[in-house]
N, C-alpha and C positions, 0 to 999 in steps of 0.2 A: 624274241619279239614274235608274236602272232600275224597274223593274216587270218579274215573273220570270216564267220558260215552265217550264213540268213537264209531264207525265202520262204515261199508257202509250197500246197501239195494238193494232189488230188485226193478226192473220194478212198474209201482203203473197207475193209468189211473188219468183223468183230471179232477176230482171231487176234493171236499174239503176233505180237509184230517185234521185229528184230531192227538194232536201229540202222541198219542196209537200207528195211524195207520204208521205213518213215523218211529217209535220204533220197531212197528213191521218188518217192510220193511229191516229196517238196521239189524236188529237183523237177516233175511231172507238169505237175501242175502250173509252176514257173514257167516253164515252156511251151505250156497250152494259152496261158494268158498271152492277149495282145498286148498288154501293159501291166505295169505294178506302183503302187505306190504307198509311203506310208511316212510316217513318226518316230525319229530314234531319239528317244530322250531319257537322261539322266545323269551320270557323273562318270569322270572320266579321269585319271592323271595327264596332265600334261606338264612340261614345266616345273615335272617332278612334284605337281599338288595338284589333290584332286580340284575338278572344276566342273560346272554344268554345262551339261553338253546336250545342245537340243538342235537336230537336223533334219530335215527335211529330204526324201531320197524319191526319185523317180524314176523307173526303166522301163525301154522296153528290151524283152529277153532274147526275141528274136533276130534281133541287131547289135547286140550283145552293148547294149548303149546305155549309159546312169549318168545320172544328173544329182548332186546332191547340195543341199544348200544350206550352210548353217546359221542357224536362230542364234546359238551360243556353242561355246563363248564368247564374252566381247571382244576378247581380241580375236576372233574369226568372226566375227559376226557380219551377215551379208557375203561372206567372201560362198563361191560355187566354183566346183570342181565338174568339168563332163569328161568321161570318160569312155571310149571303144577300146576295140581289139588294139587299135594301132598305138595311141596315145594320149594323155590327159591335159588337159589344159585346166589350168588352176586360176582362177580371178580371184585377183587380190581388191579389196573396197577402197582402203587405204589408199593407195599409189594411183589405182586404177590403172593396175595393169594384169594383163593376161602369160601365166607362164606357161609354155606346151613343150612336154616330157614325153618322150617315149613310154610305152605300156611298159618294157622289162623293165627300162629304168627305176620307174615309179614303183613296180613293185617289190624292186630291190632295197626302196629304202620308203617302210611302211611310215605311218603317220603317228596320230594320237596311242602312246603306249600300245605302236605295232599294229593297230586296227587299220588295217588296206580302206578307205573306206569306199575306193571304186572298185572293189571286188564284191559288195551287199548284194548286187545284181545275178552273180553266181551262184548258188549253192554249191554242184557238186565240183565247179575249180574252185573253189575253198576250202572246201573239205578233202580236197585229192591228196596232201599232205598231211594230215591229220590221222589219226588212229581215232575211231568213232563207238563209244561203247551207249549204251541206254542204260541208264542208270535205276530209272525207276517210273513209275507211270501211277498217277491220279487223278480219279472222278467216273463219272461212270462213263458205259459205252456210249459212243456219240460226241461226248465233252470230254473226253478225256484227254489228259494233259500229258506230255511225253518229256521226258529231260534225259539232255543228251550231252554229252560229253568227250571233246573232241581234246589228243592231246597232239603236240608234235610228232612225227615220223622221226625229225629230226634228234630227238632222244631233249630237246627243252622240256626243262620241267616245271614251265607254264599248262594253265590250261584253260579253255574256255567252254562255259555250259551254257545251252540252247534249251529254252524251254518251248516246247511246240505242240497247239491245241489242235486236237480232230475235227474241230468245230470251225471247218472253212481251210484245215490243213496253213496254218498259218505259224510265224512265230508270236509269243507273248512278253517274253525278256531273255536278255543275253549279260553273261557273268563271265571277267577275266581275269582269272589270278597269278598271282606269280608262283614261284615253287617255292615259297616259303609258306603262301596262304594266302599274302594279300590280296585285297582286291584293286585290280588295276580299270575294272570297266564294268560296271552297273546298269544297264540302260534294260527299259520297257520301250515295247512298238505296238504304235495305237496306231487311227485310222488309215487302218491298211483297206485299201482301194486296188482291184482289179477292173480292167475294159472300161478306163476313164475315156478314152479316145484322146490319149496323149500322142503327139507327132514328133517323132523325131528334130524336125526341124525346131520346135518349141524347145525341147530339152537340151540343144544344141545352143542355144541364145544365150552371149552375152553382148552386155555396152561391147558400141561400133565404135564408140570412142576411144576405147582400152587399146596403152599400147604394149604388143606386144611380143614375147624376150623367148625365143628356142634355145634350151637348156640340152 
């Protein structure tokens, strides 16, 4: 089971770049923003079948705080996860109830085919476990496109690939396969939004009506 890499990056000049240095970048620039926000959408196993998966992710980096919401699938649909340092609280739409996890907890036992998805916020504690190679690069200087290739430390012979544009240091799509080849997770990230003037207290919000269950 994996645990996922995302984020964007700063500015970087027209030399060759090793994939450290584009980790670094992403990781950079993430922590220069006041906020982030974006679009993870596409297909996903869950349930042992793929399904479409479109969510909604917001943090800010500097209070190490995500908020994610998912469009799909229907059976998640509306349900939102926030997540900090300490622990996740998970809103169910269905029941309408709120269940709050510890952080180790939660990340002891990942989600949708192993994707953490309150780790998005991270880059570089995502990728601290991972073995990170740059597989290849296209387009030209400025737009140029990076893909990157992260495998387990843990010797899993899964693996997950990042494709990342110089063009605002961002990511473009993420791919996760098993060790046999399959693909377990497909997804493209669109309107990515940095210094929305998101508050904490907003991404913290759910129904005051939810009751809720410490696991």
């Amino acid at each position: 089971m994996l645990s996922l890499t995302l984020l964007a990056a700063l500015a970087g000049t027209g030399h060759a770049q090793t994939a450290q240095d584009i980790v670094n970048k992403v990781d950079a620039t993430q922590r220069a923003a006041k906020d982030v926000s974006f679009r993870l959408a596409g297909t996903a196993t869950l349930d042992t079948a793929s399904q479409k998966i479109d969510v909604l992710v917001k943090t800010i980096p500097a209070q190490n705080l995500i908020r994610v919401q998912f469009n799909a699938p229907d059976a998640l649909a509306d349900n939102i996860v926030v997540a900090d340092k300490t622990e996740v609280r998970q809103y169910l739409y269905l029941t309408n109830q709120v269940t709050v996890t510890s952080a180790k907890k939660a990340a002891d036992s990942a989600g949708l085919t192993g994707l953490d998805f309150t780790q998005l916020g991270n880059t570089a504690s995502m990728l601290s476990n991972y073995t990170v190679k740059l597989l290849g690069t296209t387009g030209a200087a400025g737009k140029r496109v990076f893909q990157l290739e992260a495998t387990p430390k843990s010797g899993d012979s899964s693996r997950t690939l990042v494709w990342i544009t110089e063009a605002g240091w961002r990511p473009t799509r993420l791919q996760v396969t098993d060790g046999a080849g399959k693909t377990l997770a497909d997804m493209t990230v669109s309107a990515f939004k940095t210094n929305a003037g998101l508050t904490a207290a907003a991404l913290r919000q759910l129904p005051k009506d939810a009751e809720v269950i410490r696991q």
